[in-house]
C-alpha positions in Angstrom: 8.4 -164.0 -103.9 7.6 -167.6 -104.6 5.0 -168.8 -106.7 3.6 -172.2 -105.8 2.3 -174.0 -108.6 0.2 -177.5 -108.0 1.5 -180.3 -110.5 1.3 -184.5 -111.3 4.2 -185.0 -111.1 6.7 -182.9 -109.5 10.0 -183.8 -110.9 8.8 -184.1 -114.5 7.3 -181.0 -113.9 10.8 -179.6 -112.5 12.9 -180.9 -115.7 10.2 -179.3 -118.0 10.6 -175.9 -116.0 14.6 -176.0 -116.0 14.8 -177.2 -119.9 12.5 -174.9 -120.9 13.5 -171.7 -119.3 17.2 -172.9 -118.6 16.5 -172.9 -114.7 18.1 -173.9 -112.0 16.9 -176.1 -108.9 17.2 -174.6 -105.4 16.2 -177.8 -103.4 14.1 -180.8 -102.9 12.5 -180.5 -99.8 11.1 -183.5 -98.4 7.2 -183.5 -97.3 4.9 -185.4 -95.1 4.3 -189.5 -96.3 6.6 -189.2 -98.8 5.7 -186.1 -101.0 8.2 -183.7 -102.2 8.3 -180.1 -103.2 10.6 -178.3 -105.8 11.8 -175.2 -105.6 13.3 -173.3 -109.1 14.6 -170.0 -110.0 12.9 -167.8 -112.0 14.1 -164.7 -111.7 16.6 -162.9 -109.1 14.0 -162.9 -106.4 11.5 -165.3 -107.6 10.9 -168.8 -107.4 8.5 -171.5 -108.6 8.0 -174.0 -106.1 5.9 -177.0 -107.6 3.6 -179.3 -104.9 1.7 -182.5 -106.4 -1.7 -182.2 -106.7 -2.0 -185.5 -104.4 0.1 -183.4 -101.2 -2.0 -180.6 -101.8 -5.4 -182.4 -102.4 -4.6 -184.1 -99.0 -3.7 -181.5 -96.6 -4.7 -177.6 -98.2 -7.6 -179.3 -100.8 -9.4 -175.8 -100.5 -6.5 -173.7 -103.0 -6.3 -177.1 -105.3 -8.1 -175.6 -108.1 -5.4 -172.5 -107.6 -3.1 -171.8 -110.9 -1.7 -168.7 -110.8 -2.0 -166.0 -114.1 1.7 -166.0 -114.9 3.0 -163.2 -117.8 6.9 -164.4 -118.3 9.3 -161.8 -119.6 12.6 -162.8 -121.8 14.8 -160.9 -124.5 15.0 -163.9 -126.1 11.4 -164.8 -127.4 12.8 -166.5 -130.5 15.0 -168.5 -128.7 12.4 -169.2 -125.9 9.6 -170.4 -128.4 12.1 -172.6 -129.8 13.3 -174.4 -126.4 9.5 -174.5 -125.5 8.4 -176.4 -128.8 10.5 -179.0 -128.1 9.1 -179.9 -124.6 5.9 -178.2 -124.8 2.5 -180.4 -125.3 1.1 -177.0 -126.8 2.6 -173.5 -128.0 1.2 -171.2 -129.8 2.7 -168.7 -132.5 4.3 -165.9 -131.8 2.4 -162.6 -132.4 2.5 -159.3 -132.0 0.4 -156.9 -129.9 1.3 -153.2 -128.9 4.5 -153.5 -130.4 5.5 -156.8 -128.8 6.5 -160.1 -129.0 4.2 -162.6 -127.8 3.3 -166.3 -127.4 1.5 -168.7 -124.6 2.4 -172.5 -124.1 0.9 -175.4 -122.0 3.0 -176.9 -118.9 2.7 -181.0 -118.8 -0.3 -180.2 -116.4 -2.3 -177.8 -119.2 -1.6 -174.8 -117.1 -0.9 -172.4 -119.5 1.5 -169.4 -119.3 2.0 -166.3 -121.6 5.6 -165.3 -122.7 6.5 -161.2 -123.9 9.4 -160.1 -125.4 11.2 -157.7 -122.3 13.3 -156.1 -121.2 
């Protein structure tokens, strides 16, 4: 599954992704007039792939508005709401709800994500 996530700035918005969550890229694919496209690993058979808002305004402006409702899972919440502070333009505290660990934070576009403790 790949989730495609519409950014400013794609490789800012890469090295926020892979310092944050300690992620790998995949590749840099090249696009039309000089737009790229990242694609990172989330998770064993997921991947983020981030398109600027410009390539996507230009030639799919219909799903521009598009951010998807992502729910991250990580045994590590602690450790995770630590790395995320650091980078992060907004993260919230951690809290608990139905027995779990939980926090949201902001991506350097204001998309914001929610994190659980899991697994």
């Amino acid at each position: 599954m790949t989730i495609m996530l519409y950014v400013t700035d794609v490789e800012h918005s890469a090295d926020f992704w892979s310092q944050g969550f300690k992620i790998s890229h995949i590749e840099t694919i090249e696009l039309p007039k000089g737009f790229i496209s990242v694609k990172l690993t989330l998770l064993n058979q997921v991947t983020l792939q981030l398109f600027s808002k410009d390539f996507i305004a230009e030639f799919s402006p219909e799903v521009l508005t598009n951010t998807p409702s992502l729910l991250l899972q990580t045994s590590e919440i602690d450790k995770q709401h630590t790395a995320l502070k650091e980078i992060s333009p907004m993260v919230s505290d951690i809290s608990e709800v139905t027995g779990k660990k939980q926090f949201y934070f902001a991506d350097l576009d204001e998309h914001y994500f929610a994190v659980i403790e899991g697994y």
